[in-house]
N, C-alpha and C positions, 0 to 999 in steps of 0.2 A: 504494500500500500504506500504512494505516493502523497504526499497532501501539502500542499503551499498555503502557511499562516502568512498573513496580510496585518500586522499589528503593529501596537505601543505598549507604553506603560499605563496602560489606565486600567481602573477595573475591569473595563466590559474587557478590553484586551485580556488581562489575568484569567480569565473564567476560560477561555481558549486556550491558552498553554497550558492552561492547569490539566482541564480535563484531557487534553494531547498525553500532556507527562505521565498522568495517573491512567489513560487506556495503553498507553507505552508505544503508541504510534509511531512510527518514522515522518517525521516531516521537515521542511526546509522553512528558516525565518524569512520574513522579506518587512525589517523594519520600517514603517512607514514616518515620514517627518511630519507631523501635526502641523507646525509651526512655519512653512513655509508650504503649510494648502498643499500637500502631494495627495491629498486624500479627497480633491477634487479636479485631480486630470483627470482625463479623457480616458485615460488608459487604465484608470480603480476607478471610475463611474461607470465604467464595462464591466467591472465585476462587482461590485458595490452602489446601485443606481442612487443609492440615500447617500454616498459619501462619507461615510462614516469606519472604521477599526470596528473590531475585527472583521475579516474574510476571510472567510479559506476556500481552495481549490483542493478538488479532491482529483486527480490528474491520473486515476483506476479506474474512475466513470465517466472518463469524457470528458475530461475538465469542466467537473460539473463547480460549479461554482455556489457556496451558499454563504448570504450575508445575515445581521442580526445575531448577536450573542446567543439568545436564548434556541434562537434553530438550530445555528451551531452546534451547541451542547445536546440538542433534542436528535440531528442527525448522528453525531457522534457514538451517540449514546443506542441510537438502535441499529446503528452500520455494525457496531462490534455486541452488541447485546449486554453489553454492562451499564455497569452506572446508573442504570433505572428501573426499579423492581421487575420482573416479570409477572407478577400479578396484576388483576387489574384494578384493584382497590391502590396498592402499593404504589402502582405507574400511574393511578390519579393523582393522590398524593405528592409524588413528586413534581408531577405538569401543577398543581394547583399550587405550590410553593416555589417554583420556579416563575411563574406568573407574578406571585405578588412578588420577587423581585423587580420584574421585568416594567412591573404595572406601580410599583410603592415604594421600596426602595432608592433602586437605581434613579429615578426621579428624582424624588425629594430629596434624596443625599448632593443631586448634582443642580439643584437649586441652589441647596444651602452653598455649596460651593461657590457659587456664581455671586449669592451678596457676600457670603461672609468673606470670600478672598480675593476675587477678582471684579467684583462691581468697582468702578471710579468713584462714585459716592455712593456712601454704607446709608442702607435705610432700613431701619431698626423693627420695622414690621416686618420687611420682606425677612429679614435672617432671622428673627423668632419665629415666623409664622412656617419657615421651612426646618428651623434646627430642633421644632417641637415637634412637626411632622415625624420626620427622623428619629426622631425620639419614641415616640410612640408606634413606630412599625417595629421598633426595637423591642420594644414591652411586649410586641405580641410573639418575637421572635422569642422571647424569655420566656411567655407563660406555654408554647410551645417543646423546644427545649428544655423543661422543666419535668413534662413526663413524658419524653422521647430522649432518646440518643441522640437521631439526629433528624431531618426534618421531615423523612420520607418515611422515619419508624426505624427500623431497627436497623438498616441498610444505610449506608454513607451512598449521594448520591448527587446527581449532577445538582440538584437543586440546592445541599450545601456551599459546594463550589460557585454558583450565582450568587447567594446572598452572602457566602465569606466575602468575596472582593469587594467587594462593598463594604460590609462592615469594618472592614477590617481597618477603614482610611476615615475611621468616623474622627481620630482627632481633626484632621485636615476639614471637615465639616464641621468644627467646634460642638460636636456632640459627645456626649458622658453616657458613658456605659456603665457608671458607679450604681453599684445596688443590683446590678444584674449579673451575678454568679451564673446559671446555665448559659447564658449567652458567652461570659466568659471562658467557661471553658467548653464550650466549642468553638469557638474562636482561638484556643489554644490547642486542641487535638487534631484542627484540622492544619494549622502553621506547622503541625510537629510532623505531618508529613510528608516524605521526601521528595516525593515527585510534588507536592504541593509546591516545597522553596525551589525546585527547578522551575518549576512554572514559573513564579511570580519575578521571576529575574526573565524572561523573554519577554521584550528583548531587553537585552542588559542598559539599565539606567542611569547615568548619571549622578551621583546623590549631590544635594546642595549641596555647595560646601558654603556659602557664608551668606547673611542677606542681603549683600549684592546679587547674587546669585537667585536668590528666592525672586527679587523684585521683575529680576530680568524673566523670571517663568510669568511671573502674574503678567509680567506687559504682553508676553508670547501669550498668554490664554485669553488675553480682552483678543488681543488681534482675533485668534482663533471666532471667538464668541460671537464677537461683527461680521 
């Protein structure tokens, strides 16, 4: 099996390699630059019509091409038969938490992002009315994880790996996970796995090194936003 990632560093990117590393696929990186718009030529709007990370090419089927994280993980996931219960209470389960990622999460975390870090002026409804959001998809992620393992039941599965990348950046979204232990630790037993930290380093990132450094990403992400 051939498969061409099309990615960054971003959550929705992370949810792609991860699941790669953890099905143990063969595939090739094709770092994509955010930053300087490569993710709306002509040439990833052929394979990506919305412009957006991730994409992958699956180059077994045709270069069949499929865009959106959550299809991603959902074709992934029944090309190799893992990652998603094979019952069908079990494989609802996981499509219905996989969703409120896709549908609550991923959203609202990338709001709050928008006022609380990259907005040019801070306007103190828009980042409470998003980092409370946040906040409260959390809580249900908590009372969730509270009598589960993990979100699908007793199986670790792709719908973890959706809502881990996300979570996992909730300081950067100035949200508190204080008082939420089950969310904790799974938020800790999924980092503790190895194909997990291969993932979350494709493609390999830069780290700030100083707030110089941080300022010059906030300018790159307005650019990006406009």
């Amino acid at each position: 099996m051939s498969i061409t990632l099309y990615t960054a560093s971003t959550p929705n990117g992370w949810k792609a390699s991860v699941a790669l590393e953890e099905l143990g696929l063969p595939y090739e990186v094709r770092a994509i630059d955010l930053m300087r718009l490569e993710q709306r030529e002509p040439w990833f709007l052929a394979i990506n019509p919305n412009g957006r990370i991730p994409a992958i090419v699956d180059h077994d089927e045709g270069d069949f091409a499929v865009f959106e994280s959550g299809a991603i993980l959902l074709y992934l996931a029944e090309k190799t038969g893992k990652l998603l219960p094979a019952d069908v209470r079990g494989r609802s389960r996981a499509i219905q938490w996989l969703m409120f990622q896709m549908g609550g999460v991923g959203p609202m975390m990338g709001q709050a992002n928008v006022f609380f870090r990259y907005a040019p002026e801070k306007i103190p409804f828009a980042i409470d009315r998003y980092q409370r959001e946040s906040r409260r998809l959390f809580e249900v992620l908590e009372r969730r994880l509270s009598e589960s393992e993990w979100l699908a039941g007793d199986e670790y599965s792709i719908a973890d790996i959706a809502n881990w990348s996300w979570v996992r950046t909730h300081e950067w979204s100035g949200v508190s996970i204080e008082g939420l232990p089950a969310l904790e630790r799974w938020l800790a037993a999924i980092a503790a796995r190895p194909a997990v930290e291969r993932g979350k380093k494709v493609p390999q990132r830069v780290k700030l090194a100083s707030p110089d450094d941080e300022a010059s990403f906030v300018q790159g992400a307005r650019k990006l936003l406009g």
